[in-house]
N, C-alpha and C positions, 0 to 999 in steps of 0.2 A: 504494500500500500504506500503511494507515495506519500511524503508529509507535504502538508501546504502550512498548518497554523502554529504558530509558533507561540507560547509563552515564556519571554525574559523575564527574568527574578534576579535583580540588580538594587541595593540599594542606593549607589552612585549613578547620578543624571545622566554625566556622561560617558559611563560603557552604556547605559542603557540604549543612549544616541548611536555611539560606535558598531555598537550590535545590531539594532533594529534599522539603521543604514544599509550595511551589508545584506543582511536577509530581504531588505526590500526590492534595495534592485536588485536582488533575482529572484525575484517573482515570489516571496513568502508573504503570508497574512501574518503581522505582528501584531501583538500585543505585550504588556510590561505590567509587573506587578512593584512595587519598591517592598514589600517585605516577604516573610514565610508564609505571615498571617492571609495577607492579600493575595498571596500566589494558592493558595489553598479554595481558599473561595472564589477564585478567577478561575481554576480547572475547572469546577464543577459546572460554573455555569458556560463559561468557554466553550470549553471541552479542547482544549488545544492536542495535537498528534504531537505534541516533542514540546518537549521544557528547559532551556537554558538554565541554569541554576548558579547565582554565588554560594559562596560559602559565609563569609564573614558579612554577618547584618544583623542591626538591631532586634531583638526577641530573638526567634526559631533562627537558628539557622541552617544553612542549605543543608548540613547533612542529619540536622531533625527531618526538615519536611520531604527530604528524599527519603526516607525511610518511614514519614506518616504515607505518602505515596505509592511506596511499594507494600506497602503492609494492609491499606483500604482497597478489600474488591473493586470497588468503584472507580478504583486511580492506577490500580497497578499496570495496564496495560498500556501508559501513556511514559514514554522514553525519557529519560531525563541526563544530560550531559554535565556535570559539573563544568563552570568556568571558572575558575576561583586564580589567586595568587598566591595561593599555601601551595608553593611547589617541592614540596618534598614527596618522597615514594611513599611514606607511609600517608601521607592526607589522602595521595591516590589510593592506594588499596583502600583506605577506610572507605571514599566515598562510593567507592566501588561497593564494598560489603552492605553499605547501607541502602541500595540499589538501583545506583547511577549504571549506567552502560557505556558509560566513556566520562572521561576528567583529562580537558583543557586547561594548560596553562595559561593567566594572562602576562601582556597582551594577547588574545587569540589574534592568529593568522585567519584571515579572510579564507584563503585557497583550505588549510586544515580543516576552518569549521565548518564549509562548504563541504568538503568531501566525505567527515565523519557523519553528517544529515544525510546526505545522499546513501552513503554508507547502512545508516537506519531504516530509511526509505526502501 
């Protein structure tokens, strides 16, 4: 199934910008949540095919509500990519355990994040 909607979950304005730029010129439906709290209540009513995800942000963060995600019937079937700047191996395995399907370093490369979506798709 291809993805078309995307939901970013950025507490900073501008990766939010950075992100939702890229994904639009090529062709995605974006939408942005700034916390765990609001990206939680954006799926549902959403329903986005793929989820951006930070790590570090005020309340929940990313690898709380990736793991409220993968643990709700209702959610688990919706992909979620860590983008964080915790770039150590073990933040990647955790976010991984918690059940991301991929963990980007920032800055994300445009061509990588591209390819790892398509890659989902």
């Amino acid at each position: 199934m291809a993805i078309h909607r995307i939901l970013i979950v950025d507490d900073s304005p501008t990766e939010r910008y950075y992100l939702s730029d890229i994904l639009a010129r090529n062709g995605y439906e974006v939408s942005t949540a700034e916390s765990g709290e609001e990206a939680l209540a954006r799926i549902r009513t959403e329903q986005p095919e793929l989820i951006l995800m930070d790590v570090v942000m005020p309340g929940a963060n990313g690898f709380q509500v990736t793991r409220s995600i993968a643990r709700d019937p209702a959610l688990q079937h919706v992909p979620v990519i860590i983008c964080s700047s915790k770039n150590q191996e073990t933040d990647r395995i955790w976010g991984l355990r918690q059940g991301a399907k991929d963990y980007l370093v920032k800055p994300v490369s445009a061509a990588e994040l591209l390819s790892k979506i398509e890659a989902l798709g």
